[in-house]
PyMOL commands that place a pseudoatom at each C-alpha (Angstrom):
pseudoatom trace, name=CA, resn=UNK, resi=1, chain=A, elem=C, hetatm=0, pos=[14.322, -11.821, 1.341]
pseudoatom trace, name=CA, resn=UNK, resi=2, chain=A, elem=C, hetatm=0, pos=[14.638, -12.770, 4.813]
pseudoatom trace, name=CA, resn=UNK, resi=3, chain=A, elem=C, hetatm=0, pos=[10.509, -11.881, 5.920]
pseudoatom trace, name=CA, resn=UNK, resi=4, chain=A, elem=C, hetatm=0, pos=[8.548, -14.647, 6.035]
pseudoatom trace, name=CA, resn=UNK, resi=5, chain=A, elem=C, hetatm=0, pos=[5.350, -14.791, 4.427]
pseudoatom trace, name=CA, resn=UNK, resi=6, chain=A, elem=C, hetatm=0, pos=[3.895, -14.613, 7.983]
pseudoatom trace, name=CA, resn=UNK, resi=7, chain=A, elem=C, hetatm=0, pos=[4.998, -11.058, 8.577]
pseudoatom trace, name=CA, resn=UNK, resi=8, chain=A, elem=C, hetatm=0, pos=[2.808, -10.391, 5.758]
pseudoatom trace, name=CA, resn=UNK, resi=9, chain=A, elem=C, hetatm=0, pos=[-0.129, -12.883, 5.948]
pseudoatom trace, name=CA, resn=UNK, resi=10, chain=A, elem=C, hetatm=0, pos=[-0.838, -11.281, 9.247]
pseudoatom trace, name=CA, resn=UNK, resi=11, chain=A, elem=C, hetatm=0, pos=[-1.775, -7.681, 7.962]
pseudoatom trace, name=CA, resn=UNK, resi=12, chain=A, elem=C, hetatm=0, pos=[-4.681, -6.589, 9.881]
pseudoatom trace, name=CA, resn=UNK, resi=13, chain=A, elem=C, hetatm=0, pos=[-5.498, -4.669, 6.951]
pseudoatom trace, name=CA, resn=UNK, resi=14, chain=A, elem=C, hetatm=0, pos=[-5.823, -7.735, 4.842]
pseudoatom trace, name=CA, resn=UNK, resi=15, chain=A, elem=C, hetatm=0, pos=[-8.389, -9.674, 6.548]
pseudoatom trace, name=CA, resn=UNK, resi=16, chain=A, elem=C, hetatm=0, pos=[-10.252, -6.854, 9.238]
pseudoatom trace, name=CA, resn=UNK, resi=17, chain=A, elem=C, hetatm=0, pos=[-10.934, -3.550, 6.804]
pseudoatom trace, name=CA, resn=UNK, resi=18, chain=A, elem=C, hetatm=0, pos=[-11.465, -3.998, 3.027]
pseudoatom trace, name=CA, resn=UNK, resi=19, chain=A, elem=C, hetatm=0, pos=[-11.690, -1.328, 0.327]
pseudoatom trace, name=CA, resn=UNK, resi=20, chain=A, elem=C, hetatm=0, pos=[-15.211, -0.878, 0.463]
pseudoatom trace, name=CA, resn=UNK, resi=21, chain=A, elem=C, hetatm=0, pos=[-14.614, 0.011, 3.964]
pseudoatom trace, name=CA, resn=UNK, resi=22, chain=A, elem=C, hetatm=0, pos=[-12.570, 2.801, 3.075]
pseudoatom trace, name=CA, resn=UNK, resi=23, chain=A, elem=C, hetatm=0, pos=[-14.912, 3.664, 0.355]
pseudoatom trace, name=CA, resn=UNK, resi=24, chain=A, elem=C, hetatm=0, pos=[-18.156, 3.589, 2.863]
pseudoatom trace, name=CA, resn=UNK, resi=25, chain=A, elem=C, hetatm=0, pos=[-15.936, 5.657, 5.704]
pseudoatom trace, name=CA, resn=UNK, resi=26, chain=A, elem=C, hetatm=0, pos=[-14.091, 8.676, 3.099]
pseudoatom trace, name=CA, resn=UNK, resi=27, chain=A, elem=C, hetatm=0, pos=[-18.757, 8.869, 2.220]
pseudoatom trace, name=CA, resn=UNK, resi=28, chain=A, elem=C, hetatm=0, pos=[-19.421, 9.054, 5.487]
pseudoatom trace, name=CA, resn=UNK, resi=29, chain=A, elem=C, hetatm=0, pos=[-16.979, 11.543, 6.406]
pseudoatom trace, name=CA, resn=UNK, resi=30, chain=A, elem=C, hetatm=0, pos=[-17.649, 14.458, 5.420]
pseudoatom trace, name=CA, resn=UNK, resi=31, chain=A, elem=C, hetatm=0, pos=[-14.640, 16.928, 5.688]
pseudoatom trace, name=CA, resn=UNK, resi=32, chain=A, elem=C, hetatm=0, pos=[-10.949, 16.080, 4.220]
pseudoatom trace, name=CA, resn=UNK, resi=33, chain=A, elem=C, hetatm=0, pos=[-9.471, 16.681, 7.649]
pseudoatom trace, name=CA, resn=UNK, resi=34, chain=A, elem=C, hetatm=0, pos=[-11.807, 13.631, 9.044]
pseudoatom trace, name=CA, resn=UNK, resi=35, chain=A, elem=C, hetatm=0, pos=[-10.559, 11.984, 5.783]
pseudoatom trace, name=CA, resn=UNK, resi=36, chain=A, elem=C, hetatm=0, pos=[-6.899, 12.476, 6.896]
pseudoatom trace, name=CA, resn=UNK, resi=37, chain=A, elem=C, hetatm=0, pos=[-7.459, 11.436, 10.143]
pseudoatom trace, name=CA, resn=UNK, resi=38, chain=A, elem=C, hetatm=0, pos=[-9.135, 7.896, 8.733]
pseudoatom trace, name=CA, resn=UNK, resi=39, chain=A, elem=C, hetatm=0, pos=[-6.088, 7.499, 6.741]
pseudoatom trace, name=CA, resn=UNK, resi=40, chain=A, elem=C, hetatm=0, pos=[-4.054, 8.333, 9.504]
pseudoatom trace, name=CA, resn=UNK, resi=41, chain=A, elem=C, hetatm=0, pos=[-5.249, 5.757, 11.297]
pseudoatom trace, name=CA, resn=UNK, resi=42, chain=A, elem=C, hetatm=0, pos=[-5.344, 3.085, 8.595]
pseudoatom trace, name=CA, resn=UNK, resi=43, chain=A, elem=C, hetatm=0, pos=[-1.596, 3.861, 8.684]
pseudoatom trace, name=CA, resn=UNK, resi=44, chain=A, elem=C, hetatm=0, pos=[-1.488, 2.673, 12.545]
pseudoatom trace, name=CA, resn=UNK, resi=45, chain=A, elem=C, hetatm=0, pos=[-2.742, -0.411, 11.484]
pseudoatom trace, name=CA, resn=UNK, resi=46, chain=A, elem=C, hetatm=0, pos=[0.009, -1.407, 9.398]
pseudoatom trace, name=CA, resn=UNK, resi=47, chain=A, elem=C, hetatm=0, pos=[1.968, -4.605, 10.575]
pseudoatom trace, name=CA, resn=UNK, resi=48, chain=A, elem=C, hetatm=0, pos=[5.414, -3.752, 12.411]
pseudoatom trace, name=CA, resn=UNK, resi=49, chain=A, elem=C, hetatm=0, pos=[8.049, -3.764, 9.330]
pseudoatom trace, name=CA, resn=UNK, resi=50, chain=A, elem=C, hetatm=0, pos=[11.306, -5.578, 10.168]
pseudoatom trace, name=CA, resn=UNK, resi=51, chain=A, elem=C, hetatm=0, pos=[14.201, -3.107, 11.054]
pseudoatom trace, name=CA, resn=UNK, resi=52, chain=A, elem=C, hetatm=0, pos=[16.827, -5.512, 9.109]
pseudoatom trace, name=CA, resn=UNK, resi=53, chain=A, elem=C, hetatm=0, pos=[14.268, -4.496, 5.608]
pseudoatom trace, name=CA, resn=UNK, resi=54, chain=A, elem=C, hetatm=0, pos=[14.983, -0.802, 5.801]
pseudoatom trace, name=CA, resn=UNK, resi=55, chain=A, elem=C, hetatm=0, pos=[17.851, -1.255, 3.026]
pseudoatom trace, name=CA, resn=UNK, resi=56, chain=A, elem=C, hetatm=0, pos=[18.492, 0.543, -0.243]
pseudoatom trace, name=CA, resn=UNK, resi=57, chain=A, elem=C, hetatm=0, pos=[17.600, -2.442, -2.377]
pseudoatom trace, name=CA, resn=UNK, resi=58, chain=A, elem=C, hetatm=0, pos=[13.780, -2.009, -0.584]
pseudoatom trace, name=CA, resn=UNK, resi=59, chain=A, elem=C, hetatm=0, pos=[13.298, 1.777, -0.428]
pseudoatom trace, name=CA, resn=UNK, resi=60, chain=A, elem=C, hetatm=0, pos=[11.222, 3.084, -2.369]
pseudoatom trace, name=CA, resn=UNK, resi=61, chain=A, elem=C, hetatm=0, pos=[12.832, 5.909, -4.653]
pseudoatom trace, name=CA, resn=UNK, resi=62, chain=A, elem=C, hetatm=0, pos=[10.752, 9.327, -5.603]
pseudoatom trace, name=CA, resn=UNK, resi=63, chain=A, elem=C, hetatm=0, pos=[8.792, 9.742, -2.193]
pseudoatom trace, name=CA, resn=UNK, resi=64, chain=A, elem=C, hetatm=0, pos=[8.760, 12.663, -0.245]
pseudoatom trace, name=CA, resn=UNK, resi=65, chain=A, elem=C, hetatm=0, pos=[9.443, 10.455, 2.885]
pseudoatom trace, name=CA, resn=UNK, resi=66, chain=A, elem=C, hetatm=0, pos=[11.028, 7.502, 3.891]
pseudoatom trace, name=CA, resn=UNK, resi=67, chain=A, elem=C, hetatm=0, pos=[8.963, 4.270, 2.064]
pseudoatom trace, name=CA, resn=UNK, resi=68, chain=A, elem=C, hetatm=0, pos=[10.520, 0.809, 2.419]
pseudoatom trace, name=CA, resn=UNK, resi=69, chain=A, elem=C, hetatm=0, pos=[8.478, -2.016, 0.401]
pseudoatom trace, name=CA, resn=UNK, resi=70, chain=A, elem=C, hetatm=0, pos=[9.346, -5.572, 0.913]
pseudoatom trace, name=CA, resn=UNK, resi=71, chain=A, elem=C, hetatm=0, pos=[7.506, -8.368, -0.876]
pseudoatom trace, name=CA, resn=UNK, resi=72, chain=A, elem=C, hetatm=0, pos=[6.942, -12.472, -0.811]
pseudoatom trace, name=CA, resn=UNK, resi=73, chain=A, elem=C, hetatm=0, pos=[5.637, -14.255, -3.567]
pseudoatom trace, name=CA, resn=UNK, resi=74, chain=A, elem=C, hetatm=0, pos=[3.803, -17.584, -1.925]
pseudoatom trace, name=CA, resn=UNK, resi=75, chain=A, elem=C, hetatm=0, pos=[4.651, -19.793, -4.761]
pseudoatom trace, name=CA, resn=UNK, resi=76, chain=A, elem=C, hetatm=0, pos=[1.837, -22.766, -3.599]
pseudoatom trace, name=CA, resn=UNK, resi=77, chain=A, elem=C, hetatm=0, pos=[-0.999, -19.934, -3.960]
pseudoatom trace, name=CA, resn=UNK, resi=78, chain=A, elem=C, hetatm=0, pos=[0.723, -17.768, -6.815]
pseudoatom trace, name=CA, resn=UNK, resi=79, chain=A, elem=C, hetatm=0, pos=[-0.259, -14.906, -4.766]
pseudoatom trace, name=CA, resn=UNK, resi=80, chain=A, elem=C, hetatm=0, pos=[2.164, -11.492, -3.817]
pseudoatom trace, name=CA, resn=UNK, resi=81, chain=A, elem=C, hetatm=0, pos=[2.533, -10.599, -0.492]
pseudoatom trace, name=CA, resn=UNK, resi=82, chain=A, elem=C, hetatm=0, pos=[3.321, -7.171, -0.131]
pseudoatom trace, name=CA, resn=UNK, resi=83, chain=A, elem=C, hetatm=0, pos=[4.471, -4.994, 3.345]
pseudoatom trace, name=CA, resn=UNK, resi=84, chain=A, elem=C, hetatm=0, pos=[4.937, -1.330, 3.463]
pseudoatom trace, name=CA, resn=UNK, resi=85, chain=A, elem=C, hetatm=0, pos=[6.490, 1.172, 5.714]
pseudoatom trace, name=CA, resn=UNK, resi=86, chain=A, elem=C, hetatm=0, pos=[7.372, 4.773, 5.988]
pseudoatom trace, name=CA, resn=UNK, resi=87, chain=A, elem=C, hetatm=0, pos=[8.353, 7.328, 8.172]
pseudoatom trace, name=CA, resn=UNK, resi=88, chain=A, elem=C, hetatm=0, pos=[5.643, 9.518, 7.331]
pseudoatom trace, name=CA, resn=UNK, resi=89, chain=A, elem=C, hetatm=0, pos=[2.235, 8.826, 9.346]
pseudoatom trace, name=CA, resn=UNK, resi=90, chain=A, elem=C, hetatm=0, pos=[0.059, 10.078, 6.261]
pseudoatom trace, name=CA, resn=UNK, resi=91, chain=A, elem=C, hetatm=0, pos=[2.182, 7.962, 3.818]
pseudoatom trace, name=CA, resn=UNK, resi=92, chain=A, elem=C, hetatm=0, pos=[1.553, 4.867, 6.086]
pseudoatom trace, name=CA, resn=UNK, resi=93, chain=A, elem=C, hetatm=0, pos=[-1.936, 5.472, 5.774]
pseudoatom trace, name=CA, resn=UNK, resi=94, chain=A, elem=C, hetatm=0, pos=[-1.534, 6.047, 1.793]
pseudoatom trace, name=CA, resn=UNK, resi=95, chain=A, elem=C, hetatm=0, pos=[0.620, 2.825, 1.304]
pseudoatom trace, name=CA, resn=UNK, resi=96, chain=A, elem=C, hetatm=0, pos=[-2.387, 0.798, 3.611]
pseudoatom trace, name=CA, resn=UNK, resi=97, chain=A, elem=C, hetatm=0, pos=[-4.688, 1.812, 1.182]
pseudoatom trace, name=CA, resn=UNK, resi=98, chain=A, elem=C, hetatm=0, pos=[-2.243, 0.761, -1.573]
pseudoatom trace, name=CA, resn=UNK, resi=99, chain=A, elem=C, hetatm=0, pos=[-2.199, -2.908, 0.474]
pseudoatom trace, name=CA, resn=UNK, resi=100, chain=A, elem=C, hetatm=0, pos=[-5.857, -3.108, 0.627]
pseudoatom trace, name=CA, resn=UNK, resi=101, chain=A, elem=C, hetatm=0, pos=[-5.671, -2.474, -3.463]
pseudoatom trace, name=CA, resn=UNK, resi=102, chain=A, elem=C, hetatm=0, pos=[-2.905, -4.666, -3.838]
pseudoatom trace, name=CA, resn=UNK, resi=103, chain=A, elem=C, hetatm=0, pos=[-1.805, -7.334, -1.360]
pseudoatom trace, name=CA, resn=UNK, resi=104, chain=A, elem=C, hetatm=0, pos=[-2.452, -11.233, -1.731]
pseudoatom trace, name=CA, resn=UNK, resi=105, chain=A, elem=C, hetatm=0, pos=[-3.215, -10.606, -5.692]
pseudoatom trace, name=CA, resn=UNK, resi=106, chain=A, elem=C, hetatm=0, pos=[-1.732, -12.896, -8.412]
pseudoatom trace, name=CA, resn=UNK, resi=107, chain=A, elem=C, hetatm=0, pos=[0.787, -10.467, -9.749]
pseudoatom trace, name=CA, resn=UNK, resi=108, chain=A, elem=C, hetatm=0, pos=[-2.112, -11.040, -12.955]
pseudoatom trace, name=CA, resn=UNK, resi=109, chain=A, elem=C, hetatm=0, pos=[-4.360, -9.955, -10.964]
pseudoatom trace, name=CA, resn=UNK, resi=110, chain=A, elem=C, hetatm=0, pos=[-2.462, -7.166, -9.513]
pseudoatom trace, name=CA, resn=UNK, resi=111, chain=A, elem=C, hetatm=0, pos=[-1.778, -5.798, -12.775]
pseudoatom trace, name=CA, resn=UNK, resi=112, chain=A, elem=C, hetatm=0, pos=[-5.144, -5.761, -14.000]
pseudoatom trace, name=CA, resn=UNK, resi=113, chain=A, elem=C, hetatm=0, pos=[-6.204, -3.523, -10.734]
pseudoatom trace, name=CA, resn=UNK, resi=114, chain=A, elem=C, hetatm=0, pos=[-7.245, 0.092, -11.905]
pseudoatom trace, name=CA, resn=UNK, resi=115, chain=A, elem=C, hetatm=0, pos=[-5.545, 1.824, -9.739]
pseudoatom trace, name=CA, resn=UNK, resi=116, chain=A, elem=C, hetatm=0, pos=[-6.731, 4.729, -10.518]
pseudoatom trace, name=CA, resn=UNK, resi=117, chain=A, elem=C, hetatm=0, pos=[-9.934, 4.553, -10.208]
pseudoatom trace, name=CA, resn=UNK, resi=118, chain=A, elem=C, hetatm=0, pos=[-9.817, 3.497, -6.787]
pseudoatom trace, name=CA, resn=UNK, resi=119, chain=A, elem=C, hetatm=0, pos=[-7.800, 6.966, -6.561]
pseudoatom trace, name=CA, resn=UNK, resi=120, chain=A, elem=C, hetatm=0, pos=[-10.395, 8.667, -8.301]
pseudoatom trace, name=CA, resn=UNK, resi=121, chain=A, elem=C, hetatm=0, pos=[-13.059, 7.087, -6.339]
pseudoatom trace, name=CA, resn=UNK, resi=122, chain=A, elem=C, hetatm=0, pos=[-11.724, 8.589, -3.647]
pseudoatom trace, name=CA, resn=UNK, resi=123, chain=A, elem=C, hetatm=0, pos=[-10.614, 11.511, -4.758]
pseudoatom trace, name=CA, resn=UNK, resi=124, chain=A, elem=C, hetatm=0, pos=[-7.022, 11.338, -3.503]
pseudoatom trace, name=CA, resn=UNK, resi=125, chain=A, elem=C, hetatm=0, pos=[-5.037, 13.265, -5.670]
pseudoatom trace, name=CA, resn=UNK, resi=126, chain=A, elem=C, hetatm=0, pos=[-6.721, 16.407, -5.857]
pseudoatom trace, name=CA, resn=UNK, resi=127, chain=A, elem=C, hetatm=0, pos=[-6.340, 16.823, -1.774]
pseudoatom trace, name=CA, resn=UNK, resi=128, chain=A, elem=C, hetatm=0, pos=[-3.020, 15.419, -1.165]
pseudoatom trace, name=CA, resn=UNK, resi=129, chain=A, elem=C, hetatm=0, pos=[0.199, 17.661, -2.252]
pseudoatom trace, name=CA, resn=UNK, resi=130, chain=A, elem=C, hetatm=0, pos=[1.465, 17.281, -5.737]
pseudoatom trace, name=CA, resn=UNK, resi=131, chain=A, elem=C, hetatm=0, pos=[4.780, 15.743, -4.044]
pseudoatom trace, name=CA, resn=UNK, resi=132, chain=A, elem=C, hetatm=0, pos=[3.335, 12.841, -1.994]
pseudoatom trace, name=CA, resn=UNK, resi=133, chain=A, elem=C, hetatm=0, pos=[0.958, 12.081, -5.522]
pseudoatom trace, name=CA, resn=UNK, resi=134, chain=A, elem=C, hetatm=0, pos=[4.427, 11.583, -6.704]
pseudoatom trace, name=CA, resn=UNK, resi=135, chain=A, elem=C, hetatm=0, pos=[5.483, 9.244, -3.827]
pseudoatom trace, name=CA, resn=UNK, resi=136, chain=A, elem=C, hetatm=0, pos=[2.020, 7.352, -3.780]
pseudoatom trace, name=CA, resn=UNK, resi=137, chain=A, elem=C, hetatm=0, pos=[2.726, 6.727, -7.967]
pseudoatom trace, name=CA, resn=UNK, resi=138, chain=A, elem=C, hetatm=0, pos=[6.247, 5.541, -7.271]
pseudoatom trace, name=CA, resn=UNK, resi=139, chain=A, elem=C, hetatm=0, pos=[4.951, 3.126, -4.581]
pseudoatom trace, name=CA, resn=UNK, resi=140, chain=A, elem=C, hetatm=0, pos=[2.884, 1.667, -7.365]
pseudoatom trace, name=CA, resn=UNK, resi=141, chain=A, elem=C, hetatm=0, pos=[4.713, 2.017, -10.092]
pseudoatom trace, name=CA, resn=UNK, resi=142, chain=A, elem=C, hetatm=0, pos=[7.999, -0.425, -8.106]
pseudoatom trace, name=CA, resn=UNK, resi=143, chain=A, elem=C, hetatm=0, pos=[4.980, -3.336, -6.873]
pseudoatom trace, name=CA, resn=UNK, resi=144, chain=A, elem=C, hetatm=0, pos=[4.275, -3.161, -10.024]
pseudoatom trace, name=CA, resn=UNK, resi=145, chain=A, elem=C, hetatm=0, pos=[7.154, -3.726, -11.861]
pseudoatom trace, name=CA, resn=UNK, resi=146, chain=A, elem=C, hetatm=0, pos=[7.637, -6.324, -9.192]
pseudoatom trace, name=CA, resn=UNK, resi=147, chain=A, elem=C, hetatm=0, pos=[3.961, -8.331, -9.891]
pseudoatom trace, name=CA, resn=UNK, resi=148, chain=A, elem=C, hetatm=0, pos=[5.438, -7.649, -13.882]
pseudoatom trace, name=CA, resn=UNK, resi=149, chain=A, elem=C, hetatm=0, pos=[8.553, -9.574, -12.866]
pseudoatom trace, name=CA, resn=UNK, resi=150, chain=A, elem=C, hetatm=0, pos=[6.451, -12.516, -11.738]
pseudoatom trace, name=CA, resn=UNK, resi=151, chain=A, elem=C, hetatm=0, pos=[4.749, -12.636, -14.439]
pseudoatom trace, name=CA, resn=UNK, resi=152, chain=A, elem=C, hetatm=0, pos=[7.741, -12.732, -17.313]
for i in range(1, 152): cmd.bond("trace and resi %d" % i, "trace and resi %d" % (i + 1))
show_as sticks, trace
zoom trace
């Protein structure tokens, strides 16, 4: 991979929001179109993805959109770094919230993460389309088998 692990260690998302900040914002809001609009703009937060990573071998297959996912395992900490992109603006903010689930785990770690209850928590699936619930579970589903791969 030709990223270096400070392309991803210097996600905004990983060190300025957490998840309980989304959690405390989607109860505060109280309308899915305010919702949207949050996620919206966790997408803008995203850190800029390198132009040279939007290849086959990092797209991410079963997505509605465009999704690119590059990763870095930091061998010193034994943590996955993970960096997401898409050409989608609600997808960007899907895949931050993904990142704030996800990124700087052991893969261990990252494995044990329910996932879905996060989801649930937030009651994503029921008020985004049936097609981008597919894209969101294939986003998953390849880090993943990537944290899997770390750990054989």
């Amino acid at each position: 991979m030709s990223s270096n692990a400070n392309d991803f260690t210097s996600n905004p998302l990983a060190t300025s929001i957490t998840l309980e900040d989304v959690y405390d914002a989607f109860e505060l809001l109280d309308d899915w179109e305010d919702r949207y609009a949050f996620i919206i703009d966790l997408g803008k937060q995203l850190p800029p993805f390198p132009d040279a990573e939007r290849t086959e071998k990092n797209y991410v297959h079963g997505c509605q959109s465009q999704v690119w996912l590059i990763q870095h395992y930091d061998k010193e900490s034994g943590k996955l770094l993970l960096l997401i992109d898409s050409d989608a603006i609600i997808v960007r903010g899907l895949a931050a919230i993904i990142l704030l689930a996800f990124n700087n785990l052991t893969p261990a770690d990252l494995l044990a993460t329910d996932i879905d209850k996060l989801f649930e928590r937030l009651d994503l699936f029921r008020h985004i389309s049936p097609t981008r619930g597919n894209g969101l579970r294939s986003m998953i589903s390849k880090i993943r088998n990537i944290a899997a791969a770390k750990t054989a």
